[in-house]
N, C-alpha and C positions, 0 to 999 in steps of 0.2 A: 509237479513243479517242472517246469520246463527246461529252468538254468542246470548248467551239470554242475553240481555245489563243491567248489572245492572251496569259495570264501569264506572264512570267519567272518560273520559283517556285526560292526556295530550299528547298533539301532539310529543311524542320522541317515537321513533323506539330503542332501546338498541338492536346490536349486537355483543358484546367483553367490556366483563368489565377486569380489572387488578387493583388489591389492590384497590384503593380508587378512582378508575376513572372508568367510563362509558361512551362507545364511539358510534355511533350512525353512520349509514350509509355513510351519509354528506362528510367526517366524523366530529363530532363535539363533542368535550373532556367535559363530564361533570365533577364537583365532587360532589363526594358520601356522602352527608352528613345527610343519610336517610338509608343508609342500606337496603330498601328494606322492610320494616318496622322491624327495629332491628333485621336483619334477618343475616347479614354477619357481622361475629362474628374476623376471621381471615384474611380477605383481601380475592376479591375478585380472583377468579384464582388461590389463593396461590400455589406455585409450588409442594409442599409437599401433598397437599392437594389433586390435580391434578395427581399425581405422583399414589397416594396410592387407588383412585379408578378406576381410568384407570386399575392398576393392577387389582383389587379385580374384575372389571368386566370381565375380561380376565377370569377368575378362573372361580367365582359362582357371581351372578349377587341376588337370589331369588331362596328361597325356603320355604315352611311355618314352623310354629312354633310345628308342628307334628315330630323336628328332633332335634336331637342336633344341636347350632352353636357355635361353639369356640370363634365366635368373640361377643356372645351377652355376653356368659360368661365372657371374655375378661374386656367389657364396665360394667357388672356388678361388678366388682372388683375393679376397678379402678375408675367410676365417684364417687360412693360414699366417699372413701378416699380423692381423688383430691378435691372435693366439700367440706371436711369438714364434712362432715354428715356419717360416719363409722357407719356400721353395720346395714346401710338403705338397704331395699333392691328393685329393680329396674325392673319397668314394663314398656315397650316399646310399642309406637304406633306410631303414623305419626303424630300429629299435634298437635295445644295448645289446641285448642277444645276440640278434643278427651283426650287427658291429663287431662283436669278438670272436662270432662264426667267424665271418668274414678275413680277422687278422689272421687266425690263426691258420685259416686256407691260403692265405699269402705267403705266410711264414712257410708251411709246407710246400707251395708250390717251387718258394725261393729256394730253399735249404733241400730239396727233396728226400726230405727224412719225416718223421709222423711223430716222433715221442712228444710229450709237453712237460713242461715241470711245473706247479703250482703253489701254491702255499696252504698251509692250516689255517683254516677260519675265512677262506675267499671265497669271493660269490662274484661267480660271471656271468651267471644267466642260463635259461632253462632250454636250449635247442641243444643239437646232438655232443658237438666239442667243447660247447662252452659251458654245458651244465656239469660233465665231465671232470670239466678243469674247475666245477665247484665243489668246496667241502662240506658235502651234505647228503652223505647215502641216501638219507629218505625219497631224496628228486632225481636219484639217479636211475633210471630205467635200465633192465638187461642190455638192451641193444644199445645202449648210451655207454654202457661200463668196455663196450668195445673197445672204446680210445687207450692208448695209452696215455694216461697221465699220472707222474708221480709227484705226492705233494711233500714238501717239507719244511721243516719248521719255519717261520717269519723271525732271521735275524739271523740265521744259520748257513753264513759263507762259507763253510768250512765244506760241510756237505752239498751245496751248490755247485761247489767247484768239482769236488769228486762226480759228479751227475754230468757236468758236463763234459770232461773230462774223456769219455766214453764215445763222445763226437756220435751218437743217434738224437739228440732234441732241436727240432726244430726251433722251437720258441719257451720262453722264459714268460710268463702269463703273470703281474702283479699289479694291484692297487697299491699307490701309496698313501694312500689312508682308506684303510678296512674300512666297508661299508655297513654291508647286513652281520660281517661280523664281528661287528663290537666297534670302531674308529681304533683300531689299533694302529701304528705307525712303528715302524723300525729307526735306526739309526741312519744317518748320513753316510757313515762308513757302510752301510751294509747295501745301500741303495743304489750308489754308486760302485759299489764292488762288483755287483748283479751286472750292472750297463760294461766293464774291464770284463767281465770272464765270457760275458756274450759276445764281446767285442774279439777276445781272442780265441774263440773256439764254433765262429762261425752262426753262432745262434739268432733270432732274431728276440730282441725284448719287445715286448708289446705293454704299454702301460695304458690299464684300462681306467678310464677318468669317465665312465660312464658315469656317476652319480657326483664326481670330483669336480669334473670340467665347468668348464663356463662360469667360471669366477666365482667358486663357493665357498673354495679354502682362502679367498682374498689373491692370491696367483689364479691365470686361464687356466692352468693347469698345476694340479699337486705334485706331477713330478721337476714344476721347473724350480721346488725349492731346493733340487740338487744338482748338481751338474752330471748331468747324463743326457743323451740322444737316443731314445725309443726308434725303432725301426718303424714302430706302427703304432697309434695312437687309437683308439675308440673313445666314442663319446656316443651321447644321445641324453638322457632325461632333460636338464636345463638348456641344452640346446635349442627345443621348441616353445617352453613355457606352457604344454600342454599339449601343443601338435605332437603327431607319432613323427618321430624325425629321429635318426643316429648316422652313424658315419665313422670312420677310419681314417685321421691321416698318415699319408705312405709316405715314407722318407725316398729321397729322389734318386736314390741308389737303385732302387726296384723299378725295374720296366715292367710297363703293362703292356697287355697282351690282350686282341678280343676274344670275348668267351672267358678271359677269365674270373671273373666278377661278373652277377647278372641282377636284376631285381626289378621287380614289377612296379612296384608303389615308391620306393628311393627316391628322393631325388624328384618328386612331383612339385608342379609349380607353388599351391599351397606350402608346403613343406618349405622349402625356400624361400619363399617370403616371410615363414615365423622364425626361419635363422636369421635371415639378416636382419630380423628387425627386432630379434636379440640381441644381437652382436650392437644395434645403433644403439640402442635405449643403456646396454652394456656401458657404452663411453660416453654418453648424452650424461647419464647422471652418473657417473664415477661408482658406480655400483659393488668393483673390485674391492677398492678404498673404501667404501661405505664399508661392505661385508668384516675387515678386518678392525672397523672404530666400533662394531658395534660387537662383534666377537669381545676386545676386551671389555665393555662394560659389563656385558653377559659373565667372565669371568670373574671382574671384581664384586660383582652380585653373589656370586655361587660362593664367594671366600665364607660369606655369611650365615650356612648354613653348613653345621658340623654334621649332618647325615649325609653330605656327599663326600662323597670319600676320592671320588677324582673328576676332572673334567677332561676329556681327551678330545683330541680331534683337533681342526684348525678352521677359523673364520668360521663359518656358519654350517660347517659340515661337524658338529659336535655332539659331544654323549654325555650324559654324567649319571656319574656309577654310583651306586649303593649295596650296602652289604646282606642287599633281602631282594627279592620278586618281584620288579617293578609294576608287573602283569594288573594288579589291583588298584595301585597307585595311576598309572594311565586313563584306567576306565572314570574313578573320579575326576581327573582332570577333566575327560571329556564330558558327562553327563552332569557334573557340578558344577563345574568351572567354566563348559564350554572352549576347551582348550584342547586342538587335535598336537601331538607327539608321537613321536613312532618308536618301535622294540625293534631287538635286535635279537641275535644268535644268544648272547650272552644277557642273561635273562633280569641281571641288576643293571641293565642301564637303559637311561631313553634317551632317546637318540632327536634332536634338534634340528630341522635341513627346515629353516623359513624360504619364503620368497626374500631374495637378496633387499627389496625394498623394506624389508621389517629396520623398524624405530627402536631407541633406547625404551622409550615409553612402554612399546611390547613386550620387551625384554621384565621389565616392572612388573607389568601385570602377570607374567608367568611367575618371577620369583613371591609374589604376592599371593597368589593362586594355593605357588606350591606351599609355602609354610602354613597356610591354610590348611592342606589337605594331611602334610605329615605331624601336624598336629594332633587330628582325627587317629593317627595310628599308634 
């Protein structure tokens, strides 16, 4: 075998997806209610979407960041107004990884201090600092455990503040809604506490909206359910709707410097053309406001069934929990049902991230699906 096997793969071939469906040689009609891991953001194939790199590849396809490109400009103009966050200004790479490498070499360069603080249950990604500043010894490599980072509890101001207190962290590293682990969410006091203690003790907060952003919680961003101002902002999965595309917005306090950010593939013309033509299809269909009408009917559905024991999360970034191994109950959905869902750290819950374009209708056929399948058990 040629591949170097570190995937679990389940038995589906995907070749033709369209919006919210995944079709399979067979052929055999899935629905999409994983996105790929919150990775299609607009509907899979969207015609627009489709339309606009087709072009762009025609044209210029790649060229490096030694040139002008109109279209980075372009996406620098506009994501941060669309977003909400005016006068950020926006560094381009390829992936979430690289994006929270990224902040958190910002953060360092700004604050010239190294420590990180992070939280229980986060996942930033698998490169040197940011897989680090995840909670998951199993992916943390020796040379990776180099870093310092210290993680502590999610909700736990008290010791936050003691941590910073000590004036060595450069950055404060949080999702506001847990991703791979579990869709947990803290409080509004504690969220906002985090942006006050970074605020007085020089730290930079970085809120990683890698699998958040781009309108999934129904806000561009999860953290603007609270009032706080991030230093540094990452994003990437629905940013592209399947292109490799992420990025960083930098709060305008931060001068740049050349050489201090570098990237080969960031920021390539392709690449920018699948943001902005996120970000148009984003407000073309009200996509924010759709995600949060269809979050509640998803909710009022789930009341229905007394084996879930919670639903968490927000807009279309959600989980529902149960009090046994969801691990078996997934595989039927898939191979029964033809319904992809994804797992999490926390092994009683699946985890929901549609393409923002998914229907009440959708919504239906998964709660249909499921009492089907928990039936069986």
């Amino acid at each position: 075998m040629s591949l170097f096997d570190v995937y679990p793969l389940y038995d589906v071939t995907p070749i033709k997806a369209q919006d919210v469906w995944v079709y399979d040689s067979k052929p055999t009609k899935y629905l999409d209610l994983y996105g790929g891991h919150a990775v299609i953001s607009i509907g899979h194939s969207h015609p627009k979407y489709v339309e606009n790199l087709t072009k762009q590849l025609g044209d210029i396809g790649f060229y490096s960041n030694a040139v002008h490109n109109p279209l980075q400009e372009a996406l620098g103009e506009r994501l941060p107004v669309q977003s909400g966050c005016p006068d950020y200004q926006l560094f381009m790479c390829s992936s979430g990884a690289e994006a929270n490498e990224n902040a958190l070499k910002v953060a360092s360069f700004v604050t010239g201090r190294k420590k990180v603080v992070a939280f229980n249950n986060s996942f930033h990604g698998r490169t040197s600092a940011a897989v680090a500043a995840t909670d998951n010894p199993k992916i943390v490599a020796p040379i990776n455990a180099q870093q310092e980072v210290e993680f502590l509890p999610l909700g736990d101001l008290d010791a936050l503040a003691g941590v910073l207190a000590k004036g060595d962290v450069c950055a404060v590293i949080v999702e506001f809604i847990q991703g791979v682990g579990g869709l947990d969410i803290s409080t509004k006091e504690f969220y906002e506490g985090i942006d006050k203690l970074c605020k007085q003790t020089g730290t930079m907060l970085i809120a990683d909206e890698v699998q958040a952003g781009f309108g999934r919680t129904g806000r561009f961003f999860a953290f603007q359910e609270y009032d706080v101002q991030p230093e540094l902002i990452s994003m990437a999965k629905g940013m592209g709707n399947g292109f490799p595309v992420g990025g960083i917005l930098i709060h305008p306090s931060i001068d740049a410097e050349f050489g201090m950010l570098g990237t080969t593939f960031g920021g390539n013309h392709l690449a920018c053309v699948a943001a902005l033509t996120v970000l148009e299809v984003l407000e073309e269909e009200n996509l924010l406001e759709h995600a949060l009408r269809v979050s509640d009917h998803f909710n009022a559905r789930a009341l229905d069934f007394p084996q879930i024991k919670g639903v968490k999360g927000r807009g279309l970034m959600l989980g529902i929990e149960f009090d046994f191994d969801t691990s078996a109950l997934r595989k039927q959905l898939i191979y029964d049902q033809h319904i992809f869902t994804g797992s999490a750290k926390n092994k009683n819950l699946i985890r929901i991230l549609p393409p923002l374009t998914v229907q009440n209708v959708h919504i239906d056929q998964f709660f249909d699906a499921l009492k089907i399948e928990l039936e069986k058990i």
